[in-house]
C-alpha positions in Angstrom: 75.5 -0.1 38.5 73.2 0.3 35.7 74.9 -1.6 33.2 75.4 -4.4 36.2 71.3 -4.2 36.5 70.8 -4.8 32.9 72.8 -7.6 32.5 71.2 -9.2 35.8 67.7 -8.6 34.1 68.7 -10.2 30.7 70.2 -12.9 32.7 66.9 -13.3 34.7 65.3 -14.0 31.5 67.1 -17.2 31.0 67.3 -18.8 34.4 64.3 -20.7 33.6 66.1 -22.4 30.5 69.3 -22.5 32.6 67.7 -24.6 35.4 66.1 -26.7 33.1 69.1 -27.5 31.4 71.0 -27.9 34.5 68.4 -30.1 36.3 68.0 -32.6 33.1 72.1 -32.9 33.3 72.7 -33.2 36.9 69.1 -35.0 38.3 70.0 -32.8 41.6 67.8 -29.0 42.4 70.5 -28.0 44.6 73.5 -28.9 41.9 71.0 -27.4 39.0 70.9 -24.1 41.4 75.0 -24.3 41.8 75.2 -24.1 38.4 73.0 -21.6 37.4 74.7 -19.8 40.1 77.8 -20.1 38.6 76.4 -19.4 35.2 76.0 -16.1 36.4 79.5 -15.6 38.4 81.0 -16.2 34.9 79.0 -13.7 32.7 79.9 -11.3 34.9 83.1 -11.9 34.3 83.1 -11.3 30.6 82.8 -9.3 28.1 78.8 -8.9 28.0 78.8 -6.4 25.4 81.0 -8.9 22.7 78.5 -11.6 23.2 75.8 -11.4 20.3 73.2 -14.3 21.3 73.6 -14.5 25.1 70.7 -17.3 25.1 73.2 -19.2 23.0 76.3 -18.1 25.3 74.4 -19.1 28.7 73.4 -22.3 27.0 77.2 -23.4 26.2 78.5 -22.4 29.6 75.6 -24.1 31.7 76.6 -27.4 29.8 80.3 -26.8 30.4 79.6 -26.6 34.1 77.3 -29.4 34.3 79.5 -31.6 32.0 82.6 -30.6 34.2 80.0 -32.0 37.3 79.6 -35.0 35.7 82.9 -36.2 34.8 83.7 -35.0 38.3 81.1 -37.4 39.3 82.4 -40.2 36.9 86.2 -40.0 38.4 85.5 -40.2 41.9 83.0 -42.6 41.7 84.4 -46.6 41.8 81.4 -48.4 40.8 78.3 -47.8 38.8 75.4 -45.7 39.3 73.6 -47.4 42.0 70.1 -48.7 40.4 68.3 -47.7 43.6 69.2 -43.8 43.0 66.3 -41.3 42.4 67.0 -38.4 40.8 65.2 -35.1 43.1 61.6 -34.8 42.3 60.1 -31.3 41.2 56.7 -31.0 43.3 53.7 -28.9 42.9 50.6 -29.3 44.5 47.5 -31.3 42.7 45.2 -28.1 43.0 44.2 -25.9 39.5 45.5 -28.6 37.2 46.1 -27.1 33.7 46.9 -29.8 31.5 48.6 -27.4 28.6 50.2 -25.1 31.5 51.7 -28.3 32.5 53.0 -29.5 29.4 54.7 -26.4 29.1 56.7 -26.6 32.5 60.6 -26.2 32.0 61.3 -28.8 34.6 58.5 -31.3 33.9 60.8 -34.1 32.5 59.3 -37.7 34.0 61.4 -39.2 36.7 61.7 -42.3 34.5 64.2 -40.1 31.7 66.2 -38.9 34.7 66.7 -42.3 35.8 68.0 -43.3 32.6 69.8 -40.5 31.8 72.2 -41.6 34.6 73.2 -44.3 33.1 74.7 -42.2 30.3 78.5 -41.1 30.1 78.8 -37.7 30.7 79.4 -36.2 26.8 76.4 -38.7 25.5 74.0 -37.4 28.3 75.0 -33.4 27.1 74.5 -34.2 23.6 71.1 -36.2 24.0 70.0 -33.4 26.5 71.3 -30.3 24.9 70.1 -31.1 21.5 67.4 -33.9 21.8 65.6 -31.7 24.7 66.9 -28.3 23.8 67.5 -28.2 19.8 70.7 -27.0 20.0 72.6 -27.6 17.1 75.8 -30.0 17.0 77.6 -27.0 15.7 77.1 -25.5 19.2 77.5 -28.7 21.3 80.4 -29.9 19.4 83.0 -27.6 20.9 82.0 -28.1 24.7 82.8 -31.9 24.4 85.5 -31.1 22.5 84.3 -33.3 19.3 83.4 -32.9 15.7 79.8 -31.8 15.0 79.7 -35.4 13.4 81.1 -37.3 16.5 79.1 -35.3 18.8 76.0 -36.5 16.5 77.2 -39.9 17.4 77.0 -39.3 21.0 73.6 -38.1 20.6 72.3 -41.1 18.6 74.0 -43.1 20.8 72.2 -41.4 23.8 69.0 -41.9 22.2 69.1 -45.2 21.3 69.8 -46.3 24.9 67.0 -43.8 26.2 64.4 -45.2 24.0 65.1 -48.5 24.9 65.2 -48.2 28.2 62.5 -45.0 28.9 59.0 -46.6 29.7 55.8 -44.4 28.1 53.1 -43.5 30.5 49.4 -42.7 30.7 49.6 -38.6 29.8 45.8 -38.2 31.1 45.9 -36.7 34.5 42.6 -37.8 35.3 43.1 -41.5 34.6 46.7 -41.3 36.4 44.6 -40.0 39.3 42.2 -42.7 39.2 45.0 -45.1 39.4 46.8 -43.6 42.0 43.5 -42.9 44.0 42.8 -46.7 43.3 46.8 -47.5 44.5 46.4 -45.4 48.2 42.6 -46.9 48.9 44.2 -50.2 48.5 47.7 -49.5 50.9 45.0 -48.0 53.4 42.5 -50.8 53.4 45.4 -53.4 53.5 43.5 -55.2 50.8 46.7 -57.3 49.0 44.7 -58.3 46.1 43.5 -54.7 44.9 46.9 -53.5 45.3 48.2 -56.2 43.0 45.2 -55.5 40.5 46.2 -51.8 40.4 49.9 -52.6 39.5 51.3 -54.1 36.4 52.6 -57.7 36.5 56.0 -56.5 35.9 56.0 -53.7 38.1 59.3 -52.5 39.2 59.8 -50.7 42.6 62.9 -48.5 43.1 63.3 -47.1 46.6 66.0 -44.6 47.4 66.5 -44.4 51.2 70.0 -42.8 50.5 73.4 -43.7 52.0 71.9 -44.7 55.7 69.2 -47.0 56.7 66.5 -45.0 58.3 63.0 -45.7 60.2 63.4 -49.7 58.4 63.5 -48.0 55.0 66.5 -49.3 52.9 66.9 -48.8 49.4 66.1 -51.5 47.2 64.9 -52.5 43.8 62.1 -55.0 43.5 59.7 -56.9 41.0 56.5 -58.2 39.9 53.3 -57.3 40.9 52.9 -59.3 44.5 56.4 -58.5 45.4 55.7 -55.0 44.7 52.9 -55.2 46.6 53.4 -57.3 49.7 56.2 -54.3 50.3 53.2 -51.6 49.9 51.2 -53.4 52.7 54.6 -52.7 55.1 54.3 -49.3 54.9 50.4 -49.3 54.7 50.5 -47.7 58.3 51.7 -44.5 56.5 49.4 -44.5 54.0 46.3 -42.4 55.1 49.0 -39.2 55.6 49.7 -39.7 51.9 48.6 -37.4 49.4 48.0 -37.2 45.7 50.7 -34.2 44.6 52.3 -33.3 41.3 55.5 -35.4 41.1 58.1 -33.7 37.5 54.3 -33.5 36.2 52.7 -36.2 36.9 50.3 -37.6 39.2 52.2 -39.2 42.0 52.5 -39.5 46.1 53.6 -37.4 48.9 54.3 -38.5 52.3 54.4 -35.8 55.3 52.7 -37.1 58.7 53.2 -34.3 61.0 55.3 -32.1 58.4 57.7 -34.7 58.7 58.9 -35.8 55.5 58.6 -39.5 54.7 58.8 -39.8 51.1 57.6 -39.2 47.7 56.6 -41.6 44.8 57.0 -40.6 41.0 55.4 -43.7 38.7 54.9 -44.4 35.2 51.0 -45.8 34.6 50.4 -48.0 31.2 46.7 -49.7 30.1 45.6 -48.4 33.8 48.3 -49.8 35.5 51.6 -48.8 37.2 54.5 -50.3 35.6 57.3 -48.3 37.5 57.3 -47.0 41.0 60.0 -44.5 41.7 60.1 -43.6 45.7 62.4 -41.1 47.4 62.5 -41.5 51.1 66.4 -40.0 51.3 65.1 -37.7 54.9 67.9 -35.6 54.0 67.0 -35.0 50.2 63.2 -34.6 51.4 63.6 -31.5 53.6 65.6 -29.6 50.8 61.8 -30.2 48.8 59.8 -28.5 51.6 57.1 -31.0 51.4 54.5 -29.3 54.1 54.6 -26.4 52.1 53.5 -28.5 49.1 51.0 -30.4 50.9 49.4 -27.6 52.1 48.6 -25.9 49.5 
């Protein structure tokens, strides 16, 4: 029983890392938690004592899980990732902001990477993820997807390359991201069209997640430019004095609970002191896995 408590105390020590890893790869908390879970169920199962990094050893199994997820993911699924999916946002509330604390968070990664870190094959997305986001070395990653250390270096630049192209860079300052948002919410409630279109950029882009069913006139969708964008803000401007400012994967962004009822969140990406991308979960069955009262109330 002793040795078992030891080895669950050095394990504790790493879930942090573990999750981290496991959310970046999969874009799902409850997936992220399976596989830490499973993480676990496996070192048990070996030889703890004949493993001489078990940082190291966790890493490569956590990425073997999640890569065995993915191409699970990639057989069954018939068409492409559907551009309206939302990976699950990580929420905290706005209150005792620390700006370095922050920046430190395992699982602050912007909604906007998640997104396009779907869009990768499963081998490039571990080989960007484990060694762009991680620093592990090619050496490491190169036997889980069964490549070279130079191939899997291929992935990677691969990986990156499509990331930086397609990864949009937003306002860091928390203050000026509230400002915005503050400036977004006062414009939905007043139901004044031309603020809201002078708060977002030209070429916003809206990405709605509803998931699989159609729910309260919520449908998932993907739409663009600034009055577009807008003119769909106004719709649900009803719903937009329950809305409150929240920390959305370490960001500024928007939660949506009337009643402790979960409506939906918003993640967004702010440029020049405007938002360029709007991310919004509204996936009711997603949304009570976050506990969003609990956030809101805090």
């Amino acid at each position: 029983m002793d040795d078992q408590e030891n080895l669950a105390r050095r394990f504790e020590e790493h879930r942090g890392q573990l999750r981290a890893v496991a959310y970046r790869m999969l874009g799902s908390l409850p997936e992220a938690e399976d596989a830490v879970q499973e993480a676990w169920l496996r070192l048990t199962r070996a030889d703890a004592d004949a493993i001489d990094n078990l940082a190291a050893w966790l890493t490569t199994v956590i990425g073997r899980i999640c890569l065995d997820l993915l191409r699970t993911r990639s057989s069954r699924r018939e068409e492409p990732m559907d551009e309206t999916f939302v990976p699950d946002p990580v929420l905290r509330p706005l209150t005792r902001i620390d700006p370095e604390q922050e920046a430190l968070q395992a699982d602050s990664v912007g909604l906007a990477l998640l997104v396009v870190l779907e869009t990768l094959e499963p081998d490039e997305r571990l080989a960007f993820v484990l060694h762009d986001l991680f620093a592990v070395p090619f050496d490491d990653i190169a036997p889980i997807v069964e490549r070279t250390p130079p191939a899997t270096r291929q992935l990677a630049s691969r990986a990156r390359r499509r990331v930086q192209g397609a990864t949009p860079s937003t306002e860091t300052d928390f203050g000026r991201q509230r400002q915005v948002l503050d400036a977004f919410l006062a414009a939905s409630r007043g139901g004044d069209f031309e603020a809201l279109v002078a708060v977002l950029h030209p070429d916003v882009v809206l990405r709605v997640d509803a998931g699989a069913l159609v729910r309260g006139g919520a449908v998932s969708k993907v739409v663009h430019g600034a009055r577009t964008v807008a003119a769909q803000a106004l719709t649900f401007s009803q719903y937009a004095g329950s809305a409150r400012l929240v920390l959305v994967n370490g960001t500024v962004g928007v939660a949506n609970a009337p009643e402790g009822r979960p409506l939906s969140v918003m993640g967004v990406t702010i440029a020049d002191g405007r938002i360029t991308h709007m991310y919004i979960l509204a996936d009711t069955e997603r949304l009570e896995r976050l506990d969003l009262p609990a956030v809101l109330a805090d």
